[in-house]
Each structure stands twice: as C-alpha cells, then as structure tokens.
N, C-alpha and C positions, 0 to 999 in steps of 0.2 A: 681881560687879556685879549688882545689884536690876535682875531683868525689873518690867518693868509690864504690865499689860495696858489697853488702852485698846477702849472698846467704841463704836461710834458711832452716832448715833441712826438712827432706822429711816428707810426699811426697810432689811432686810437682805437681803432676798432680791430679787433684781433680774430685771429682763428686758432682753433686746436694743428688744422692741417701744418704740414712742413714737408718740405720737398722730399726728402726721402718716405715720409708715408705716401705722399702721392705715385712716387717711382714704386713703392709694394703693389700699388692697388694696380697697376698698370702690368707689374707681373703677375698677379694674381689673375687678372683678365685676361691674360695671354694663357694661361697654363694650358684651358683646353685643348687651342688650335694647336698648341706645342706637344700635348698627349696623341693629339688625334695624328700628328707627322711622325711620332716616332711605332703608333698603332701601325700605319700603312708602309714608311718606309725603311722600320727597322734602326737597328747597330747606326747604320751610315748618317742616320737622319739626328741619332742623339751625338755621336762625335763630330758632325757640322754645329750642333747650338750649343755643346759641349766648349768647343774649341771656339765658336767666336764670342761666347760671355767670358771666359778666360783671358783671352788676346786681347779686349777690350779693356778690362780691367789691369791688366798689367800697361796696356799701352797709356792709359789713365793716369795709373800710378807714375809712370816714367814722365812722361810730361808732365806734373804735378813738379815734380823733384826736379825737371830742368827748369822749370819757372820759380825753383824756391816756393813754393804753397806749400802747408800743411795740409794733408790729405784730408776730405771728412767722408761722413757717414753720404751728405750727398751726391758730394763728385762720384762715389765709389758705386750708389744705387742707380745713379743715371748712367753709367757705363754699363751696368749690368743689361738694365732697359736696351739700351744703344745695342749691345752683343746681341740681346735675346731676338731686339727687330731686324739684324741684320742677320741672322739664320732665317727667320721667317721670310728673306727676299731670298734666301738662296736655293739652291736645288740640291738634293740629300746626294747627287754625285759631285759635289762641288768638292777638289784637294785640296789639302788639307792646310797648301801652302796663299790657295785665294783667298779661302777664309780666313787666315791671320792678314793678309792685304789687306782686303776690304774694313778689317776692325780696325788696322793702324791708321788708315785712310780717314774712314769716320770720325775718330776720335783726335789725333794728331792735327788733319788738314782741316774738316770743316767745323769742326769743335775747339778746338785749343789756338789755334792760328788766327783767330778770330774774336779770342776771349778769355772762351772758356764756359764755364754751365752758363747756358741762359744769352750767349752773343752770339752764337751762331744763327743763321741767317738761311739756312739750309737744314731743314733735316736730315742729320747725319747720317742715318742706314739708307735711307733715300739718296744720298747722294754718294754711299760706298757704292750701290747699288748702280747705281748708273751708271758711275767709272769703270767697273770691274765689266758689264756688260757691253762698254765699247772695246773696254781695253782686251776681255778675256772671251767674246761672242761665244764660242766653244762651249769652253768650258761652263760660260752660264746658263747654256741652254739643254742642257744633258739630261733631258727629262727623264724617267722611268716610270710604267705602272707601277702602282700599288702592290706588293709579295715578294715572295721567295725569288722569283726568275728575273726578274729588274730586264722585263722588256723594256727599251727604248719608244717610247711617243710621244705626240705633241700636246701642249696645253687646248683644254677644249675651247679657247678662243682661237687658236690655231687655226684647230679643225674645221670653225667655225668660218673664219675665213678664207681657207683655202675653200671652203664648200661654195662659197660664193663668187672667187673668182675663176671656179671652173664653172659656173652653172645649176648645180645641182643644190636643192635646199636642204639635203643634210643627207651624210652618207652614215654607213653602218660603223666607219667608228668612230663618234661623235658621243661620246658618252654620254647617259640619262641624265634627266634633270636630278634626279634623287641621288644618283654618284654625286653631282656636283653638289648636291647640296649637305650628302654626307662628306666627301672629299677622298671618295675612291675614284681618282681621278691622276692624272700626273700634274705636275707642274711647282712651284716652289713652297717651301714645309705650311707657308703660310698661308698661301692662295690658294688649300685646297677644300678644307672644310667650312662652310659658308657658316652650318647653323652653330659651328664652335666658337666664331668671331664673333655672330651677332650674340651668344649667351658673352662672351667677353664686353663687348661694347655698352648692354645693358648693365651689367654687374660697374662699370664706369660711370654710366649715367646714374644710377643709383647710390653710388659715392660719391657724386657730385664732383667727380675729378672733370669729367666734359658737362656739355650742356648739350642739348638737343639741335642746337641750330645746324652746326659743319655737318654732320652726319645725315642728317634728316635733306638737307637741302643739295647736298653735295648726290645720294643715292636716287633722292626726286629729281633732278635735272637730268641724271642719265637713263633713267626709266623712259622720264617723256620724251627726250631727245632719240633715244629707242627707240620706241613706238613711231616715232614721225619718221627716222629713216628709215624705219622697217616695215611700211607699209601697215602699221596700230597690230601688228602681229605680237599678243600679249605674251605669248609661249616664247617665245623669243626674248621677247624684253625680258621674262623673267631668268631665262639664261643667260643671258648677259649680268642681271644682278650680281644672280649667285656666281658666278665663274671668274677668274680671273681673280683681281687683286683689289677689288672694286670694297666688301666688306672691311680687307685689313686699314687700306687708306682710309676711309671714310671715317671709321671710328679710333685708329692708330695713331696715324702718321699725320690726317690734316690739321688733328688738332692740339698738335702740338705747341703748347704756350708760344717759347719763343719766336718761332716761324709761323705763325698765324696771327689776324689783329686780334686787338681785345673789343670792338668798340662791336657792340650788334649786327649794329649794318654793315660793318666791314665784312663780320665773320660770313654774312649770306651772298653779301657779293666776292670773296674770297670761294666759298664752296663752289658756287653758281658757277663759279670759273674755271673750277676744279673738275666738276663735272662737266661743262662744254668742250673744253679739250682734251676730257676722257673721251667724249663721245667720237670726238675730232676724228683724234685719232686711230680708233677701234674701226672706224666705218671708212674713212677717209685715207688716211699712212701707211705706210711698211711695215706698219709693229702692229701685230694684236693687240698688244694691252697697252692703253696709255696712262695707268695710273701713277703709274713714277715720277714720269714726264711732266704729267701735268700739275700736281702737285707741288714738286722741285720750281717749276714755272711762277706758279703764283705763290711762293714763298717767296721768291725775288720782287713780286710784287706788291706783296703787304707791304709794308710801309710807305707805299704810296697808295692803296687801297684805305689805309688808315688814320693818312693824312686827310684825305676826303670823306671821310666818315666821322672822324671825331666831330663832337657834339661842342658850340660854343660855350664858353667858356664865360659865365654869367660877372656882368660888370667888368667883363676887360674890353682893353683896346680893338679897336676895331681891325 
C-alpha cells in the first residue's frame, strides 16, 4: 500500500500560550502595584480601576458590535489589560467622568480605528494617557499623599525638579528613597510602589510573556544617563529608578507585542531610545517624567527600527 505524506500549512511549531493567557499573566503581574494603590489611596483609588476595566470593556464590546465581530475570550482580556493600565496612569482623584474618556479613547480611537487587537500602533493606556493630560492638565495632576487626609503634593520627580531649579539639592519634602520604593509617596496608582512593579515584572519574565532585553536596557540607559547628568551621584540615580513611572514602562507598557519590534536588535535600539528620551526629558523639559512620551515616540518608530533590524532573509533576493 502507497504511504503518503501530507504536510500542513504553518505554523508548525505550536505553543500551549494564547492571547488571553498571556492578558491573565499581565493581570496577575499587575495585581500588586494595584493592591499596593488601593493599600495607600483607599475607596477613590478602587473606583478609578474599578470604573476604567469596566468602561474599557463595555467600550470593547460596543465597537465589536459596530464592526459586526463576534466578541471573544481575547478582545474581552485585552480591554481588561487596557482599563487595568490605564488606572495605573491615573491619579486616585481623577472623576469619574475622565476615566470613562480616557477608556473610550483607548479602546475606540487608538485600538479599534486602527484595527483592532494587535493593529494599533500606539499603546493604548499610553496614549489615553497623554490626551487626557493635554486635554485634562487639572485634573490629571491632582496628586494626594498617601491616608485619611488626601493632602494635596507633587510627585517626588516633581520635587525633585523643582529642587533643582531653585538651587537647592533636596528640600525637606522630598520623600525617602524607601517611600519611594514602598510607594508612600503620591503620584499615579501605578507609579508608586517601585518594588511591587518589579515583583510583577519578574513574575512576566518568568512566564516568559516578556524577555529580558526592553526592561533591562530601557532601566540601564536611564541609570547611566543619570549618573553622567548628575554628576555619577549613585543616591540620585537610584531615585530616579525607583520614582516616577520608569518601573511600570519598562516592564508594562514598552513591551507590548504590537508596539514594539520583535527582531533583538530592534527591541535594544527600541529601549535604548526609550530610555534616552526618558532621560531627555526628566533633566532637560517642562515635564518631570518623560516615560509616556517617550515610549508613545518610539512606538511610532518601531517599524522603521524594524525595518533595519530584521535579519536577511537567507537565499532571497537582493
């Protein structure tokens, strides 16, 4: 009897993973830094990440149904993701009516206008995030300590800067390195607790949902870049680590499949870049923090990072 062989189209080489386990492991890695903002800023801080996994998920569904798609299990985990990172850029006094903006924003304009899962071109809490911060300044900035009394203050890169363009290398409220690195500190749910991001980041890398390169390279460029505009002053570089929004990006937001290359060398010149115009801007601009910015920046510029990085293409054309 005549074997056959029969070959079937690709791929062939499979994985267990599928995009909705990928979007669990990404909220599982969050859950910390999302304990640790509702630990310090209470009620206000659960019905901002309350209210924009909600709005996210309904705005998902509704664009779904105006594009005629059948909902699934992914579109529905990736909106969750989407809401959950976009409370982690907000501020726990942020009302009630920005945070549904920003989710609709997200989801409708830089996600579905563009695609839909996996075409956008922007990461989309990063780019609610932006809009709502030109559009809403106010409102986005409404810092409060940590407690009961919801004093009003600034983020300790703030403080950080204002310390510098008055003269002075650090005044009395500049909060400790160990606030910042527990995240009794003010500033958005996400950007506060350093070593809750990095236990998320790691629990990532150990699911193998990221890889070591964006994180590693994107956190070493702004260290040394630190150190050289700040005079190799180490105690400083390491506040700048920890503070700000430097952990969430790094491990979140840069490496996000879509908006990031896939090719090695892309991903380090990608970070690389990530980090130079965090630094940029932190030392340099009008804004304290430039991880948004910069980020958002070179997402617009992977795939032309990626163009010059892919690896030839053995026995083709020249």
């Amino acid at each position: 009897m005549e074997r056959k062989m029969f070959v079937s189209s690709s791929p062939h080489v499979r994985s267990s993973e599928t995009i909705s386990s990928v979007m669990r492991d990404v909220v599982i890695a969050l859950l910390p830094a999302t304990f640790v903002g509702f630990y310090y800023f209470g009620l206000p801080a659960v019905i901002v990440t309350v209210l924009a996994i909600v709005s996210a998920i309904a705005t998902e569904a509704g664009m779904l149904k105006l594009r005629k798609i059948k909902p699934s299990l992914n579109d529905m985990s990736a909106a969750v993701v989407t809401g959950l990172l976009l409370a982690m850029n907000l501020p726990s006094t942020a009302p009630w009516w920005l945070v549904i903006v920003g989710s609709c924003f997200a989801i409708a304009i830089v996600k579905h206008a563009f695609g839909g899962l996996g075409h956008n071109f922007m990461n989309p809490a990063l780019a609610a995030r932006a809009m709502l911060l030109a559009a809403y300044p106010v409102e986005m900035t409404g810092w409060v300590k940590p407690g009961v009394d919801a004093v009003a203050t600034a983020t300790p890169l703030a403080l950080l800067k204002d310390a510098a363009a008055t003269g002075t290398a650090a005044t009395y409220d500049v909060p400790s390195l160990m606030d910042v690195f527990i995240g009794n500190v003010g500033g958005c749910l996400g950007e506060t607790s350093a070593i809750a991001l990095i236990l998320g980041g790691l629990y990532l890398l150990y699911r193998g949902v990221i890889n070591y390169r964006i994180p590693a390279v994107y956190i070493g460029t702004v260290a040394i870049l630190t150190l050289m505009f700040n005079g190799f002053d180490f105690s400083l570089m390491t506040y700048h680590l920890f503070a700000g929004g430097l952990m969430l990006g790094a491990f979140f937001m840069a490496t996000d499949y879509a908006t990031s290359p896939i090719t090695a060398k892309g991903q380090i010149v990608f970070a690389f870049g990530c980090g130079l115009i965090t630094t940029i801007i932190r030392f340099f601009g009008g804004y304290p923090e430039g991880v948004s910015y910069s980020i958002l920046l070179m997402n617009v510029a992977a795939p032309l990072i990626e163009k010059y990085t892919s690896p030839k293409v053995f026995g083709g054309a020249k």
